[in-house]
N, C-alpha and C positions, 0 to 999 in steps of 0.2 A: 836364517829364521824366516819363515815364512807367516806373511800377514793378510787379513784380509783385502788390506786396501796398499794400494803403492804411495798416492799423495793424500793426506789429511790435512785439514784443520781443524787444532782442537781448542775446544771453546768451554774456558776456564773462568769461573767466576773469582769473583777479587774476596768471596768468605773463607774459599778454600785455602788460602794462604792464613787464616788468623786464629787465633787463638780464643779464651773466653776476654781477657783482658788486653793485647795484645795484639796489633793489627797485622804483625807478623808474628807467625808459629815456625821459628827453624826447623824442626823436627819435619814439619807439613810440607814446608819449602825442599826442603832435601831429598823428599822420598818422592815428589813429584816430578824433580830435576834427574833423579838417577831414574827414574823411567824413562823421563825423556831421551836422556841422551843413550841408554839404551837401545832406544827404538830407532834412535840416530845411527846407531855405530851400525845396526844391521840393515841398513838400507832405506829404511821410509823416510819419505821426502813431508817433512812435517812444519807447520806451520801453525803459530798459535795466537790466539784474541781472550786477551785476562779481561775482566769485568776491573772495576773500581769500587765495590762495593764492602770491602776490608774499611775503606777509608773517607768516602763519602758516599752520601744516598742522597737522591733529590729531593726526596720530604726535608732532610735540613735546611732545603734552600728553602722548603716552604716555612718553615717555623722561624723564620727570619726576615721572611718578606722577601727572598731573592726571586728578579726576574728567572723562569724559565731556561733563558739563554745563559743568564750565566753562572747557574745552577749546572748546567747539561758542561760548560768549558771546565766547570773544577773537578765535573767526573772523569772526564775527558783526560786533566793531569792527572788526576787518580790511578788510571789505567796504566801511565806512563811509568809512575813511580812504581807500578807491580811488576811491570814489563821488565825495567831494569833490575827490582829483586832476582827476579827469576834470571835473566841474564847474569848476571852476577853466582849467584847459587850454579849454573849451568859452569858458567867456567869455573867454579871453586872444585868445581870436579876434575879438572883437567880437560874439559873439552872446549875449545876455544872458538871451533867452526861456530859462533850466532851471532845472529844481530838485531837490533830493535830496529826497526824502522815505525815511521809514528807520524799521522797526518797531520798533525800541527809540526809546523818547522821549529824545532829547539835544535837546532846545530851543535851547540856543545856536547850533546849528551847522546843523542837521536842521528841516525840517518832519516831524510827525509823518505817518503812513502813513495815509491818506484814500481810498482807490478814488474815488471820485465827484469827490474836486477833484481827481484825476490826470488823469482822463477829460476834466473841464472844461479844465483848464489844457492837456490837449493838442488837443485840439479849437479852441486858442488860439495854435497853434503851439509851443506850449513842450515841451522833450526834458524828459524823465521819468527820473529815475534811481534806482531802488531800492535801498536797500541795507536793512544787518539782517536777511539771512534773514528767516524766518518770523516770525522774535523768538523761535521755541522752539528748541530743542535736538533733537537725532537727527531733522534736519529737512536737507539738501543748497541747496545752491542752486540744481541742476536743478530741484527739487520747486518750491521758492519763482519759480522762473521761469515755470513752468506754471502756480501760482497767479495770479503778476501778469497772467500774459496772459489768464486767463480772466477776472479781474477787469475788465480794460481794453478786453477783447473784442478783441485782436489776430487777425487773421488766420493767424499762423505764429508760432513760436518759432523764430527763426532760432541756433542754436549755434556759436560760432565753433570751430573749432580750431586749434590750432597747428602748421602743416606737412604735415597729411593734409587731405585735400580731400574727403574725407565717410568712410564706414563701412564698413569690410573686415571679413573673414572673420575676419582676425586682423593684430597688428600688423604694419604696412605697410612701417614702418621695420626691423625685425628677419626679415622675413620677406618676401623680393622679389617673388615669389609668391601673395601674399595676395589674394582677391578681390574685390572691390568693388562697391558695391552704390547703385544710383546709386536705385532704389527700392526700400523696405519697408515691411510691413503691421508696427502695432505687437504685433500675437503672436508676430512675429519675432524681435524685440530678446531677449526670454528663453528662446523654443524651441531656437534658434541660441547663446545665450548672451553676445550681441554687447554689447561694455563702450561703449555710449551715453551711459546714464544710469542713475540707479538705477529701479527699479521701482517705489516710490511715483508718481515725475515721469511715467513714458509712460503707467501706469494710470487717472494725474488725464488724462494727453493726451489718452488713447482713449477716456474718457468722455466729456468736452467736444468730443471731435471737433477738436483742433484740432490741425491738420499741423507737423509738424516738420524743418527743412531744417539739415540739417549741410555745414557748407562751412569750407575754408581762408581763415583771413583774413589768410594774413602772402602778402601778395604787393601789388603797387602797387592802391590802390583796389580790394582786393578785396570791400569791403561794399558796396560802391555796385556791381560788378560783376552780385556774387551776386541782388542784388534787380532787377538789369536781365535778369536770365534768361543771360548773359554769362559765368557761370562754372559749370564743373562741380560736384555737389554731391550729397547724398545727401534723398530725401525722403521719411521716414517719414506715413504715415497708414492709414486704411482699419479 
């Protein structure tokens, strides 16, 4: 099977795993883990960064009076506990090659966060799953995605989204109208003002030179699509 990119990171928000009532959606979880390991069994060396936002969001640390810091640590285990779903779901499939590693040290649960045995072990076929943000605080998981992938030397930072199939002018849902943008230069993201990512993640992107492809993942096999050049998508670089 041939794909566009050989090494990926793909960078998975924590809504995509949940349902309306339900912070996990089995159905969601399953059809994302048989892609993956899909894309596993044919070759791509893949590595991935889940959001936490199934499970917590930082406005609830504000509607509580939580400091910042330790608002940003429980999204932080939030990531963790999505990490291990999907690890879990990935081996319910019979594929056992993954592993989480996770910048907070939880020993029992977690391999600690290693660049160099990611590298290896993917290079071994084994899916790579990030979690723990950075381990610091006022820190995104866009930003931490663009880390891991310069770490692991991925070719692309693939972004999934939820029901937009890459980057308009403005939102796409609210405004019928909105224009789309199937390529852009990363000075564009802030000249235009365009809600991607935050500016730390495309500043680390456009340093490292490493392209960014925003695409719709809620549709049948649409990660396996996007990397087959199969789906329309947005692609930041330059």
């Amino acid at each position: 099977m041939k794909y566009k990119y050989n090494t990926v990171l793909l960078k998975l928000s924590g809504e995509a795993l949940k349902s309306e009532t339900e912070i996990y959606n089995k159905e969601q979880l399953v059809g994302i883990a048989k892609q993956i390991v899909e894309l596993a069994k044919n070759g791509l060396k893949l590595g991935i960064v889940i959001g936490g936002g199934n499970i917590w969001r930082g406005n609830l640390g504000k509607d509580i009076d939580m400091p910042q810091i330790n608002a940003d640590y429980m999204g932080m285990l939030a990531t963790v506990m999505n990490g291990l779903a999907l690890e879990s779901t990935i081996k319910g499939l019979g594929y056992e090659k993954v592993n989480v590693y996770s910048s907070l040290p939880i020993e029992t649960v977690t391999d600690d966060y290693n660049f160099k045995r990611a590298r290896l072990s993917m290079n071994e076929g084994y899916i790579s799953i990030f979690v723990g943000g950075t381990g610091f605080s006022y820190f995104s998981t866009d930003t931490n995605s663009v880390i891991r992938a310069i770490e692991i030397k991925a070719d692309v930072v693939m972004m999934a989204k939820n029901g937009v199939k890459g980057v308009y002018d403005s939102d796409p849902k609210i405004n019928p109208k909105a224009k789309f943008y199937s390529e852009l230069k990363y000075s564009e993201i802030s000249e235009k003002k365009l809600r991607v990512m935050d500016l730390t993640a495309s500043t680390l992107a456009q340093d490292a030179n490493i392209p960014i492809e925003v695409f719709d993942m809620q549709g049948y096999d649409n990660i396996i699509k996007v990397l087959e050049g199969k789906l329309e998508s947005t692609i930041i670089k330059g």
